[in-house]
C-alpha positions in Angstrom: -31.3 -38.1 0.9 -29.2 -35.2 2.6 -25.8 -36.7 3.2 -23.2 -37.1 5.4 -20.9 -35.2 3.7 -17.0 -34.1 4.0 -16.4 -32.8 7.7 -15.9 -29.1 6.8 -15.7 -27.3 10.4 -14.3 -24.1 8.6 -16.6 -23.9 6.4 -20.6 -21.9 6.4 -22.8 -23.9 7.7 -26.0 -22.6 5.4 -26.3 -24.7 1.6 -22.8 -26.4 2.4 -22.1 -29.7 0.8 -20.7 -30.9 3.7 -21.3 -32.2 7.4 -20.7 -30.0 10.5 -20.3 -32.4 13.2 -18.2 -35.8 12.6 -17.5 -37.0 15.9 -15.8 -40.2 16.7 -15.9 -41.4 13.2 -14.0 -42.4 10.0 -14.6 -40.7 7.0 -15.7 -43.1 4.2 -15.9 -42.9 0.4 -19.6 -42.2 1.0 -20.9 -40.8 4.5 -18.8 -42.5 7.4 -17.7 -46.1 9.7 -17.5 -46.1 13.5 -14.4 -45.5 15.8 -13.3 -47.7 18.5 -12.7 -47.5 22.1 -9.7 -48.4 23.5 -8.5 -51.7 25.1 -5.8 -52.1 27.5 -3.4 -55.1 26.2 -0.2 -54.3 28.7 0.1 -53.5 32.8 0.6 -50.1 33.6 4.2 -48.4 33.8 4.5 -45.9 36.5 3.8 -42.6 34.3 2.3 -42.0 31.2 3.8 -43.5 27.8 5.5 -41.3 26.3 7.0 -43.6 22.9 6.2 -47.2 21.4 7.8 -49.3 19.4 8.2 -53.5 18.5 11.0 -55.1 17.3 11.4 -58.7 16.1 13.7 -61.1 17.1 15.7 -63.2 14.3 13.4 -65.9 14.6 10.5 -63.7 14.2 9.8 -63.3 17.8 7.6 -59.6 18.5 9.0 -57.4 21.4 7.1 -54.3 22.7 8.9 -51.3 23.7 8.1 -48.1 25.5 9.0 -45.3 27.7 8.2 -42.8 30.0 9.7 -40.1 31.9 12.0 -42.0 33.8 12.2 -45.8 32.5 12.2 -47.8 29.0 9.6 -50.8 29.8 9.8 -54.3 27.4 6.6 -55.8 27.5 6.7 -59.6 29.2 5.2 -62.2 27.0 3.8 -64.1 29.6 2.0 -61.6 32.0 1.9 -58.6 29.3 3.3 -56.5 32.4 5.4 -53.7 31.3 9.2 -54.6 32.9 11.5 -51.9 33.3 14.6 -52.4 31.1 16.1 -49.4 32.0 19.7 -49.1 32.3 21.5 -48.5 35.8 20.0 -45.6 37.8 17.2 -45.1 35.0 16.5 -41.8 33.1 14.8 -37.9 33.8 13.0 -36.5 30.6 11.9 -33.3 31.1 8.4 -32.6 30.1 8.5 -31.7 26.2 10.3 -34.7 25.9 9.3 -37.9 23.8 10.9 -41.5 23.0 11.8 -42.0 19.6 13.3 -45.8 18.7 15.0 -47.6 15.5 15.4 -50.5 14.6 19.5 -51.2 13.5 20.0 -54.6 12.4 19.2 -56.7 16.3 19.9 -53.1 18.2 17.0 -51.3 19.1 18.7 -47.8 19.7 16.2 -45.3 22.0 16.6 -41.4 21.8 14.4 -38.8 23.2 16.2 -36.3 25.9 19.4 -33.9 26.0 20.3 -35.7 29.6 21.6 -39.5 28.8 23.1 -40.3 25.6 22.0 -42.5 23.2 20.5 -45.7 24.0 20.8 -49.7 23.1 19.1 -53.0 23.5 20.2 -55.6 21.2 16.9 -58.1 20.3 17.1 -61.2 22.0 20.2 -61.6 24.1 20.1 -57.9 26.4 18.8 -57.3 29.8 18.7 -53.8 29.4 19.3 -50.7 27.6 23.2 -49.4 28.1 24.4 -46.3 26.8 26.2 -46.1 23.8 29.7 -45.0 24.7 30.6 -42.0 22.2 26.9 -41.4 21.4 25.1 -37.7 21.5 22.4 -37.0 23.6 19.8 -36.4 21.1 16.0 -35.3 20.8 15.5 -37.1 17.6 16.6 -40.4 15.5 16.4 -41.9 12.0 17.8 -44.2 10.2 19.1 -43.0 6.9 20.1 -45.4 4.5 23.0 -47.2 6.2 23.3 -44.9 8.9 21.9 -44.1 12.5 21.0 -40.2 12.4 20.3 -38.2 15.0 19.5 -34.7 15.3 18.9 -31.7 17.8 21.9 -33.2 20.1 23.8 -32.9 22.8 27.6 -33.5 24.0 30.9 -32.0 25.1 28.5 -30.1 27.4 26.9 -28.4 25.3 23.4 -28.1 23.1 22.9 -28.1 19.5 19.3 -27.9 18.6 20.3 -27.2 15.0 22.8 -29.8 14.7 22.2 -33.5 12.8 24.7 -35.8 13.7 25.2 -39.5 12.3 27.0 -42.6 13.3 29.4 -44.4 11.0 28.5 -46.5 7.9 26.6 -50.0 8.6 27.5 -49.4 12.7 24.5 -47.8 14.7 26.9 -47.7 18.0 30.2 -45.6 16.6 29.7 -41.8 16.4 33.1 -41.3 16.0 33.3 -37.7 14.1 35.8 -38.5 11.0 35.9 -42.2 11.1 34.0 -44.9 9.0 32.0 -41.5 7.6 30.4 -40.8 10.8 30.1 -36.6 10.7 27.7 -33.6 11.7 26.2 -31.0 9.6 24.8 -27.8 11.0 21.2 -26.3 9.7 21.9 -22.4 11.4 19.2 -20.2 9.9 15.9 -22.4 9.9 15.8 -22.7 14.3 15.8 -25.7 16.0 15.3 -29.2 14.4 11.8 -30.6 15.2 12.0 -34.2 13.9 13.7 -36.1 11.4 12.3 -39.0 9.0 14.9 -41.7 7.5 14.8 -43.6 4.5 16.5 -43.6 1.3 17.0 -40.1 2.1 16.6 -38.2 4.9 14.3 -35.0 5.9 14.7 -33.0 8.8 12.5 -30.6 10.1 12.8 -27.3 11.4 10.8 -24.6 13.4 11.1 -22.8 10.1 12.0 -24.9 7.1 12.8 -28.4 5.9 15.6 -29.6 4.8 16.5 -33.0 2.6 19.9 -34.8 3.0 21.1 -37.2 0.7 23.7 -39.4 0.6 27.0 -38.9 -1.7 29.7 -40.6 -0.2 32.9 -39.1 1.3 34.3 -36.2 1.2 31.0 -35.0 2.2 28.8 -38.3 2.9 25.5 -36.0 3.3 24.5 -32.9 1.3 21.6 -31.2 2.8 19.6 -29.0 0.9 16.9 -26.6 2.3 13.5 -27.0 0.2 11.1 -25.8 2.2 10.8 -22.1 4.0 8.0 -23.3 6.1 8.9 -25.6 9.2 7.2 -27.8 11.6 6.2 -26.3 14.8 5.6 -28.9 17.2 8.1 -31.5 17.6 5.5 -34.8 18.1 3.4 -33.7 15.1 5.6 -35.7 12.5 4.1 -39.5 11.1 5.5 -40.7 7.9 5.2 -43.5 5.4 8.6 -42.7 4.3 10.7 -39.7 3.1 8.7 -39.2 0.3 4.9 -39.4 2.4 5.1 -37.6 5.3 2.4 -35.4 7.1 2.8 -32.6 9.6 1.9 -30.0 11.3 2.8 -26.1 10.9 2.1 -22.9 12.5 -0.4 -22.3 9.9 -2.0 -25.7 9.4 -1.7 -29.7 8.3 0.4 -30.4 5.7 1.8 -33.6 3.6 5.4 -33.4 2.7 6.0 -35.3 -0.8 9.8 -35.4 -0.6 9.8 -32.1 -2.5 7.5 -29.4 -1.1 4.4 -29.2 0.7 1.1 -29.7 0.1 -2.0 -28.0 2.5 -4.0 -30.5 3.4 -6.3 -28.7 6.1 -6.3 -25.4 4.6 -10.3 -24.1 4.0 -11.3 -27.6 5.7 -10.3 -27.7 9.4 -6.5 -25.9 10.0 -9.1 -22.6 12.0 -11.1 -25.2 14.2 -8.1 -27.1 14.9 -6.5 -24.1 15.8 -9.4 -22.9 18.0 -9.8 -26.3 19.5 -6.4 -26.8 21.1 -4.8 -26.4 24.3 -2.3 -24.1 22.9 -0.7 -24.2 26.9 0.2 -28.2 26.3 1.3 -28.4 22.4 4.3 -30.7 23.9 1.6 -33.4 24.3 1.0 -33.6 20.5 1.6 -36.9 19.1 0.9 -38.6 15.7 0.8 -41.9 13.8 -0.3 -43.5 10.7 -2.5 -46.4 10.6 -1.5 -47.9 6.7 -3.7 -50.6 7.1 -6.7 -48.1 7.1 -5.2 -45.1 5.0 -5.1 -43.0 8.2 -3.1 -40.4 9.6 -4.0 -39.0 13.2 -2.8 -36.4 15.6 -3.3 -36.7 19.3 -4.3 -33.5 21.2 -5.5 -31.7 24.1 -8.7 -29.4 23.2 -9.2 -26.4 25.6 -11.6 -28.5 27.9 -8.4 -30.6 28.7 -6.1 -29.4 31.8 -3.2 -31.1 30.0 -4.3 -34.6 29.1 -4.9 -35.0 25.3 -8.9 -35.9 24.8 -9.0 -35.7 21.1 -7.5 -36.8 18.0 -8.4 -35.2 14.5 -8.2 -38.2 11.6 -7.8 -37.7 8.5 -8.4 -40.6 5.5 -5.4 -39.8 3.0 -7.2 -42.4 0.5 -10.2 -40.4 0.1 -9.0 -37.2 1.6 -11.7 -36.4 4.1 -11.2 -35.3 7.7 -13.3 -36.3 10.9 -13.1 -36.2 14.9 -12.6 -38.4 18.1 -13.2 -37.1 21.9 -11.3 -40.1 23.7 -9.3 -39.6 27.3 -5.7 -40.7 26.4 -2.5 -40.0 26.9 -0.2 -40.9 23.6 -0.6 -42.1 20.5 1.9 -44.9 18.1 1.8 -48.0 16.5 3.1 -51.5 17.7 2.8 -55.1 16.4 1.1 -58.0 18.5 2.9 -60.2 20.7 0.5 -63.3 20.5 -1.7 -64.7 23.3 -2.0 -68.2 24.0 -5.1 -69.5 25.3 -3.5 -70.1 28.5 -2.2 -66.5 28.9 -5.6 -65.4 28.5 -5.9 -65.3 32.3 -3.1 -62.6 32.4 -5.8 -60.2 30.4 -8.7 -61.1 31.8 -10.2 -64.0 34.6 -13.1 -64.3 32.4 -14.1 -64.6 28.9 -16.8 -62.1 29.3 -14.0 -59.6 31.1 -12.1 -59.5 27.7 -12.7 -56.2 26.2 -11.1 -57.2 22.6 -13.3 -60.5 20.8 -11.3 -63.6 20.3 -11.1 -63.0 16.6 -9.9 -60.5 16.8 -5.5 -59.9 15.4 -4.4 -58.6 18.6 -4.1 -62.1 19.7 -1.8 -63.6 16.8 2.0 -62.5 16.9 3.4 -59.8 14.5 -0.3 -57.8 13.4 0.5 -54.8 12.8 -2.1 -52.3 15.3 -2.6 -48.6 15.6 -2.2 -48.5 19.5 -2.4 -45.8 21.8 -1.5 -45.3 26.1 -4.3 -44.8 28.4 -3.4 -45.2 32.5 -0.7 -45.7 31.7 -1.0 -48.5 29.7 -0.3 -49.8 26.3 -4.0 -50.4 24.1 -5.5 -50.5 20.9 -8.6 -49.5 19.4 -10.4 -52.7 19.4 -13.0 -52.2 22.0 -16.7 -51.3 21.0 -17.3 -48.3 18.6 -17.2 -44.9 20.4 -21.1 -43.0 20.7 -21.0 -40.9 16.9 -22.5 -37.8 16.1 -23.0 -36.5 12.7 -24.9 -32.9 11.6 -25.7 -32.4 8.5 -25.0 -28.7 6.4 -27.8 -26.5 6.7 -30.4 -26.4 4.3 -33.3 -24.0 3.5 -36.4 -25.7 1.8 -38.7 -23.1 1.4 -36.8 -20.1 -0.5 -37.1 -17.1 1.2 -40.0 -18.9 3.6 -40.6 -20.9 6.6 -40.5 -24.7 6.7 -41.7 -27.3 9.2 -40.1 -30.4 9.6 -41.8 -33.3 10.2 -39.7 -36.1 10.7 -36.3 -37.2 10.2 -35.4 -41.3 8.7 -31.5 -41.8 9.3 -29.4 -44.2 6.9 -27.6 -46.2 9.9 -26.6 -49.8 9.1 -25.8 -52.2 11.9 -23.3 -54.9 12.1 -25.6 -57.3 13.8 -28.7 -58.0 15.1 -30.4 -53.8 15.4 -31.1 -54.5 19.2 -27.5 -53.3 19.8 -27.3 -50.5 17.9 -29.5 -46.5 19.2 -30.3 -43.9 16.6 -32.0 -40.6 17.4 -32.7 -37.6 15.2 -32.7 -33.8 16.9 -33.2 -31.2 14.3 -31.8 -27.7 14.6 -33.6 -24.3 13.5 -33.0 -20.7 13.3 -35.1 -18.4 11.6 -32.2 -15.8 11.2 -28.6 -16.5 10.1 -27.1 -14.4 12.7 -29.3 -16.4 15.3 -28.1 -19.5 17.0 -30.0 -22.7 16.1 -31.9 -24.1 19.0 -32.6 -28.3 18.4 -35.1 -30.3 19.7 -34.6 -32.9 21.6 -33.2 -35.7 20.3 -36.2 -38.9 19.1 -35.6 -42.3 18.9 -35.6 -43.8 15.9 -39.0 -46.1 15.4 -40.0 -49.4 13.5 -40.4 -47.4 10.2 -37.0 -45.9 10.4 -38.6 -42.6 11.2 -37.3 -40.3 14.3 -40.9 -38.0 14.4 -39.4 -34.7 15.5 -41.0 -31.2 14.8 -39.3 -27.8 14.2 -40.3 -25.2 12.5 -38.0 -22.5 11.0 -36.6 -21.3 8.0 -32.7 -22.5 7.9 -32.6 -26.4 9.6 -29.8 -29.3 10.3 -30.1 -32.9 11.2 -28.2 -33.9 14.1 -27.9 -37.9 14.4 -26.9 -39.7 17.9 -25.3 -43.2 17.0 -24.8 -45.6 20.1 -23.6 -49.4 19.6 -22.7 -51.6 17.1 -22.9 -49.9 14.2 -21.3 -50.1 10.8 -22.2 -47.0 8.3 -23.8 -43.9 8.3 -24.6 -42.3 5.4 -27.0 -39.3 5.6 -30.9 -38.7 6.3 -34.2 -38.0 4.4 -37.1 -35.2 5.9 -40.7 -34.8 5.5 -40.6 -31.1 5.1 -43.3 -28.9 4.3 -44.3 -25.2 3.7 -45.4 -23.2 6.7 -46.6 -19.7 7.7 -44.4 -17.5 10.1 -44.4 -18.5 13.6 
């Protein structure tokens, strides 16, 4: 059997060990699992989402958050209609501009633009978010041990992309500068901060270097210290698991941070295609999050066939540390926990059963499940729909040394999750007799009762292309009837 090997888009194709299409997939310990579609599980909010977040009351009640350019939207628990929550008179991001929400004890506090200070909704008594009199404008929030950081800020009428500024000890809503250790701390020679990621400690990125702060008490309450030379690039590009486990992305590739230095992750594998691949005229669009539950980080993009929307998101498996692909139209990327769905708000989803695009089974229904979610029309929606049509490609392989080679047929190792009337395979082999030739494929046969997709090509270098459509479960690689043959 020829594998489906680690997604290596940088890589030769000829004698690889490695696959050179994963598209909408996972990678897998061996070969790969489907990707889901999307399904809508909020109403629309009048632009596209541009930050998520949940929060839970202190009797455990889930609340869904987001934004967009002009309003912060709390999900209703009865008609999952997105309500605007905005305070007075609403807000104006401008177009590089993302959401970003904590969680401070009951206060969910909202950042995102240089043109309202910071924001507040305290879990389960506000009406709306108010500003928070004394706050910064900022780009960027944390929370850092006992303190709400922010960073990149604004106030006094002026900017200071290089600035981190925090609020006092154990109170989110008092950035009083010299009281209850409340402070700033400039970062002058690394550009302007791109993200920050709380914890024990805190690390802020730069456009050209990383720095760490960590807590020591008064006089100084933070040190910061600079341990990193290379910076993040595009604010958006930041997910973390902590201070300690974050990935990024730099000028010159993926990267995961380990609290100390950095670690290339896409270096050799797929930092050129990625680099090739995106909309380099829409980077602001960038989003990323992780999904724990699966060992997934994944970066939201727009390729160059976008006009500005992203369409694909590169994955990569952090368990097993193998990359793969999605083309899906969205708009954000984030994470969010469920709100719960009685059988009687079922109507609010759907009027039918058979309109319901997520199964009954399914989490998304039961309160406080954890779900990798993502905004499409403007909607909130997870990935719980039906698996996404895959294509994998093997390396390319030369049987006969030095000769030609006809293949004869192609059996694909495709399992289903149910009954195999649901599930398409076909088989297209490409061929090139040269390797400065393009390889032309045949056209793409259906696979038959004998798990055999009888294509023909005859060349000297070939590749399997597989075609998966429905509900599938694994892919792991192909066998071909190959023999000898004379020039053609």
């Amino acid at each position: 059997m020829t594998p489906f090997s680690e997604w290596l888009p940088d890589q030769s194709a000829l004698m690889a060990n490695s696959s050179m299409v994963a598209q909408n997939v996972i990678a897998d310990v061996r070969g790969y699992k489907p990707f889901n579609n999307l399904s809508a599980f909020s109403g629309a909010a009048d632009s596209y989402i541009r930050g998520m977040a949940t929060a839970k009351t202190t009797i455990g009640t889930v609340q869904v958050f987001a934004g967009d350019a002009s309003k912060i939207y709390k999900q209703n628990a009865t008609t999952r209609d997105l309500d605007n929550v905005s305070k007075t008179g609403n807000y104006s991001l401008t177009p590089d501009e993302k959401w970003q929400f904590v969680q401070f004890g009951n206060d969910i506090i909202a950042a995102g633009s240089l043109n309202q200070p910071l924001q507040k909704h305290e879990v389960g008594s506000s009406s709306n978010f108010a500003d928070i009199s004394g706050a910064p404008a900022a780009k960027f929030c944390a929370v850092v041990r006992d303190f709400v950081v922010t960073a990149n800020v604004a106030y006094g009428a002026a900017d200071y992309p290089y600035r981190v500024r925090w609020s006092q000890i154990n109170n989110g809503t008092d950035f009083t500068i010299g009281t209850g250790q409340s402070d700033i701390q400039d970062i002058p020679d690394g550009g302007h901060i791109t993200g920050i990621v709380g914890g024990e400690y805190g690390v802020v990125f730069l456009e050209r270097a990383i720095a760490r702060m960590t807590y020591v008490g008064s006089p100084l309450i933070f040190t910061f210290e600079k341990v990193e030379n290379r910076g993040c690039n595009y604010a958006g590009s930041i997910a973390s698991l902590g201070p300690s486990q974050v990935f990024y992305l730099a000028e010159d590739g993926f990267f995961f941070f380990n609290g100390a230095q950095s670690i290339p992750i896409g270096a050799g594998k797929v930092d050129e295609f990625f680099a090739k691949d995106l909309n380099s005229n829409f980077t602001n669009r960038i989003t990323c999050s992780i999904d724990p539950l699966n060992q997934l980080v994944m970066w939201s993009y727009p390729s160059i066939e976008s006009t500005g929307d992203p369409d694909s998101i590169i994955i990569y498996n952090y368990a097993v540390k193998k990359w793969s692909l999605a083309r899906i139209d969205h708009e954000s990327i984030g994470v969010s926990l469920t709100l719960g769905t009685s059988l009687e708000n079922l109507a609010n989803i759907s009027s039918t059963l058979e309109g319901l695009t997520t199964s009954l089974d399914s989490p998304a229904y039961q309160g406080g499940s954890f779900q990798l979610s993502a905004s499409k029309d403007k909607k909130l929606c997870n990935f719980s729909g039906t698996p996404l049509d895959a294509t994998l490609e093997t390396a390319e392989f030369e049987p006969v040394k030095n000769g030609f080679s006809l293949v004869r047929s192609v059996s694909p190792y495709v399992t289903t999750r149910g009954a195999d009337t649901a599930l398409t395979v076909s088989s297209a082999v490409g061929t090139r007799s040269r390797q400065v030739a393009t390889p032309t494929f045949t056209p793409a046969v259906a696979l038959d009762a004998n798990n055999l997709c009888n294509v023909r090509s005859n060349g000297r270098y070939h590749r399997v292309r597989v075609n998966i459509a429905g509900n599938w479960e694994n892919a792991l690689g192909v066998s071909t009837d190959i023999v000898k043959s004379g020039r053609r």
